[in-house]
C-alpha positions in Angstrom: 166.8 -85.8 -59.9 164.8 -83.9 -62.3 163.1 -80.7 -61.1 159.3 -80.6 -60.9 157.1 -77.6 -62.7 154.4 -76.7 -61.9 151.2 -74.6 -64.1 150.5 -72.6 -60.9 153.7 -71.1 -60.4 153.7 -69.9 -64.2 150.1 -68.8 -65.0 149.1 -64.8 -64.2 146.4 -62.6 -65.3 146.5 -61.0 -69.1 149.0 -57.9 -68.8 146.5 -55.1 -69.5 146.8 -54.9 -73.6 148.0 -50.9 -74.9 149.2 -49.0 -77.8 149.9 -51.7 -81.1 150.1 -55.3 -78.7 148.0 -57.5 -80.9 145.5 -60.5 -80.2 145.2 -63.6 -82.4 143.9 -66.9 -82.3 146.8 -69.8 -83.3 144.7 -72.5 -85.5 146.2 -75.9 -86.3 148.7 -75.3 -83.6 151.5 -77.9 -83.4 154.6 -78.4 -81.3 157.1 -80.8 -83.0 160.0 -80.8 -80.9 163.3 -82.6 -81.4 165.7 -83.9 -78.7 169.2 -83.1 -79.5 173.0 -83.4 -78.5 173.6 -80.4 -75.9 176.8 -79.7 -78.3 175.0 -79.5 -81.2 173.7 -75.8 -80.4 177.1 -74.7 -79.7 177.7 -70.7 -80.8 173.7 -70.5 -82.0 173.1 -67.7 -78.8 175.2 -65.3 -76.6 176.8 -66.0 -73.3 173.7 -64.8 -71.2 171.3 -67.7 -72.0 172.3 -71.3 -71.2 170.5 -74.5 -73.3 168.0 -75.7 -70.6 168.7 -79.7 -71.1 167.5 -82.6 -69.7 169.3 -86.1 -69.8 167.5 -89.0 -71.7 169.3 -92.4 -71.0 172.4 -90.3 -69.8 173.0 -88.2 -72.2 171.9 -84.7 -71.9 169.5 -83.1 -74.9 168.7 -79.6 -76.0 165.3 -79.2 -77.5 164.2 -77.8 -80.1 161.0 -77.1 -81.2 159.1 -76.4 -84.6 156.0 -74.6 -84.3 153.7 -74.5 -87.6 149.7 -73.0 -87.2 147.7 -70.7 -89.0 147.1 -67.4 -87.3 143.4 -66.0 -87.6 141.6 -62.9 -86.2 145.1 -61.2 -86.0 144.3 -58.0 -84.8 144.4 -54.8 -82.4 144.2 -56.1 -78.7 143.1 -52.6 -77.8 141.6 -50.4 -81.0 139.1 -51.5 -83.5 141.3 -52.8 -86.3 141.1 -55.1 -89.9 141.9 -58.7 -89.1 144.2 -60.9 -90.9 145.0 -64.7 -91.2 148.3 -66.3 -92.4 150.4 -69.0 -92.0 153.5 -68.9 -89.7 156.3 -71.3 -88.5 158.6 -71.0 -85.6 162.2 -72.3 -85.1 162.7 -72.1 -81.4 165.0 -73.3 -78.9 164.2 -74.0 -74.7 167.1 -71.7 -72.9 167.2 -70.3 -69.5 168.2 -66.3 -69.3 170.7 -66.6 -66.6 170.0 -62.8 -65.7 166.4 -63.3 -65.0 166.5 -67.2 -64.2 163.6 -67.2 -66.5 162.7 -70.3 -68.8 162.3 -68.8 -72.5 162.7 -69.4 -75.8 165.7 -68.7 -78.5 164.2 -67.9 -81.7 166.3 -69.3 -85.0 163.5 -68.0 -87.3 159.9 -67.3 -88.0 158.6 -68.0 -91.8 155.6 -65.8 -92.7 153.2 -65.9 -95.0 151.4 -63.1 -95.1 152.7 -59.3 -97.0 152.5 -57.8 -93.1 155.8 -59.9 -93.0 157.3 -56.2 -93.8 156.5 -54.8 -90.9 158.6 -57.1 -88.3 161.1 -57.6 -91.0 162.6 -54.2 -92.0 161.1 -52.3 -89.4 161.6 -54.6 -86.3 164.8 -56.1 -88.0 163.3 -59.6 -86.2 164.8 -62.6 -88.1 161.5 -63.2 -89.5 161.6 -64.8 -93.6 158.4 -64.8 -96.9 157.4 -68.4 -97.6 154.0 -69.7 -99.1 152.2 -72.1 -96.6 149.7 -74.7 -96.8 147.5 -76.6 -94.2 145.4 -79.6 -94.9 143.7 -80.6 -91.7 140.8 -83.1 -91.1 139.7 -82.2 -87.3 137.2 -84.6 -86.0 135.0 -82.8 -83.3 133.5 -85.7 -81.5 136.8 -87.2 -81.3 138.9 -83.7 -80.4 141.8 -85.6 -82.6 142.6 -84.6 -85.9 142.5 -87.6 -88.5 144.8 -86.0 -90.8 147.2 -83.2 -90.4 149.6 -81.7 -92.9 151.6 -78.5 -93.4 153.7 -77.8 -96.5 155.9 -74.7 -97.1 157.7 -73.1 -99.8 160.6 -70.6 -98.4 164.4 -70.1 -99.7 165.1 -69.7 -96.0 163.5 -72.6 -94.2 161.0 -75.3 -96.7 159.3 -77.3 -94.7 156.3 -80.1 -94.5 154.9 -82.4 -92.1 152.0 -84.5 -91.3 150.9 -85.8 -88.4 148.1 -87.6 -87.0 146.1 -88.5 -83.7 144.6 -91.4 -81.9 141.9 -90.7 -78.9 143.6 -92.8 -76.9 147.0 -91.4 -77.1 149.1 -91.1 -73.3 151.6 -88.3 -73.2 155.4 -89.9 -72.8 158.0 -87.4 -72.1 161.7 -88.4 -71.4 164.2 -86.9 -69.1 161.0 -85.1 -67.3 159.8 -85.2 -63.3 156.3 -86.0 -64.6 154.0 -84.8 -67.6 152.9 -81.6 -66.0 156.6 -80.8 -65.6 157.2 -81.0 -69.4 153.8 -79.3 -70.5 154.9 -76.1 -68.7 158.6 -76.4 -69.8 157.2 -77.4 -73.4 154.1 -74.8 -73.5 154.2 -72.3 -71.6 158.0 -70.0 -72.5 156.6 -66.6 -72.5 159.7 -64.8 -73.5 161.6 -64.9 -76.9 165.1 -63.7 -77.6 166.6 -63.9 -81.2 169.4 -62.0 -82.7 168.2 -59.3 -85.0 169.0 -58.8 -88.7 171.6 -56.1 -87.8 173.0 -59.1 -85.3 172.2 -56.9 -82.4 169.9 -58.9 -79.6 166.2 -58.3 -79.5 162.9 -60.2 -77.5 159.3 -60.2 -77.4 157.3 -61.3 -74.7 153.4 -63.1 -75.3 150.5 -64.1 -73.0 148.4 -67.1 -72.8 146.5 -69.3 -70.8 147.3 -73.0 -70.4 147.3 -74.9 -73.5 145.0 -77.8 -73.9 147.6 -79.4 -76.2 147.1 -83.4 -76.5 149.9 -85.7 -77.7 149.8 -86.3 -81.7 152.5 -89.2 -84.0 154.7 -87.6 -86.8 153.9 -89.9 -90.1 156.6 -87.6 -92.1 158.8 -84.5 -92.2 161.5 -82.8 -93.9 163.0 -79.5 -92.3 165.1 -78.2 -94.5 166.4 -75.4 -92.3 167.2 -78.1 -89.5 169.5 -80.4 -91.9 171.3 -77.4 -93.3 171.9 -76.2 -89.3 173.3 -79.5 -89.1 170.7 -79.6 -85.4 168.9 -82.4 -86.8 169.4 -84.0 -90.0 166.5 -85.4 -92.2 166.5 -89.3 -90.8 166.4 -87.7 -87.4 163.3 -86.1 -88.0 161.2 -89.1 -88.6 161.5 -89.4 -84.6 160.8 -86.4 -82.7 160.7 -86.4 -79.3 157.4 -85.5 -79.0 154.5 -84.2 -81.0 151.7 -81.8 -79.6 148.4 -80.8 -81.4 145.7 -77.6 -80.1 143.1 -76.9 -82.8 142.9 -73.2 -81.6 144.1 -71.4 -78.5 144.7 -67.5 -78.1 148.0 -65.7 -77.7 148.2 -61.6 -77.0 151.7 -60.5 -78.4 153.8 -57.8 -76.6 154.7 -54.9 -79.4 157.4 -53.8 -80.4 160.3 -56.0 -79.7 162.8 -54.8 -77.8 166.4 -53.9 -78.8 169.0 -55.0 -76.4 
């Protein structure tokens, strides 16, 4: 029987912000995410974290999710500071830490567009890659639904575009999942990230947010390059994601620096 989740047990206050943790507002914010064969993800992360699966028609997936918006207002969460915008993408999978028992994320990659990418990069060692990113968006307000959405990104590491679209009268539909509050908080709400570094040694961030107000969106077209080359899911696959979630804007505060484990 699947477990239940529920937003309650997982929301807290803000962590009081100090020293360089950083506020920003995630525009265009979009969570394609891709149900996958458990053995599929084999070797990607270290003994402590386990895939957290769920079984669709028998067979249990892994998901993985691709995370595309433009941050804006990226600044200082405690000291007045310039603010930036870029575009950013995140290759994430849904794990368990089987120290903790916590439900968290395992970073593949991040592509950045933005020169600040030196900073996490060489500094941070994070696994975090340059690419040139471009949204074309067509939002209608009265609606809440975006008429037209499309990403495109040119990276060596991870090229990518997408476009996606929304109906007002879309109903979420998740799989494998006690209910649709159950999946929104295993979906939306990870608050931890682990990754291996670029020395290989293991690092995490942690963020804060409130509950997403995310509202199911269709897939039209995409091509991940860094998922066929993975061999996670190839490009055919992709034209049927498991599910697709749209927020025009939401606020994350980010947790700085990383950790070294």
């Amino acid at each position: 029987m699947p477990i239940s989740l529920k937003f309650k047990d997982f929301l807290h206050p803000r962590p009081t912000p100090s020293g360089i943790d950083v506020n920003c507002k995630l525009k265009h914010f979009a969570i394609i995410t891709y149900a996958v064969d458990a053995h599929r993800f084999a070797g990607l992360f270290p003994p402590r974290f386990k895939l957290d699966t769920i079984f669709i028609d028998g067979q249990e997936k892994g998901l993985l999710s691709v995370v595309p918006f433009m941050d804006v207002d990226f600044t200082s969460a405690v000291y007045p500071f310039p603010v930036f915008s870029m575009g950013q993408t995140n290759y994430r999978i849904y794990i368990i830490d089987t120290t903790t028992g916590e439900r968290c994320v395992w970073f593949l990659g991040t592509i950045l567009d933005s020169w600040t990418i030196m900073v996490p990069r060489h500094i941070w060692k994070l696994p975090w890659h340059p690419g040139k990113m471009r949204f074309i968006c067509d939002f209608d307000q009265q609606s809440g639904c975006y008429r037209h959405y499309e990403m495109h990104t040119k990276a060596k590491w991870a090229p990518a575009r997408v476009q996606l679209k929304q109906q007002p009268e879309q109903q979420f539909h998740f799989q494998g999942f006690a209910d649709n509050e159950t999946a929104l908080v295993y979906l939306t709400h990870p608050l931890a990230g682990f990754y291996y570094r670029r020395n290989g040694k293991l690092g995490t961030y942690r963020v804060w947010h409130d509950r997403l107000t995310v509202k199911p969106a269709t897939l039209e077209s995409a091509q991940f390059a860094l998922l066929s080359r993975m061999k996670l899911v190839q490009e055919d696959e992709q034209q049927q994601p498991y599910s697709v979630l749209l927020q025009p804007i939401n606020e994350f505060t980010i947790y700085l620096p990383p950790t070294a484990l």
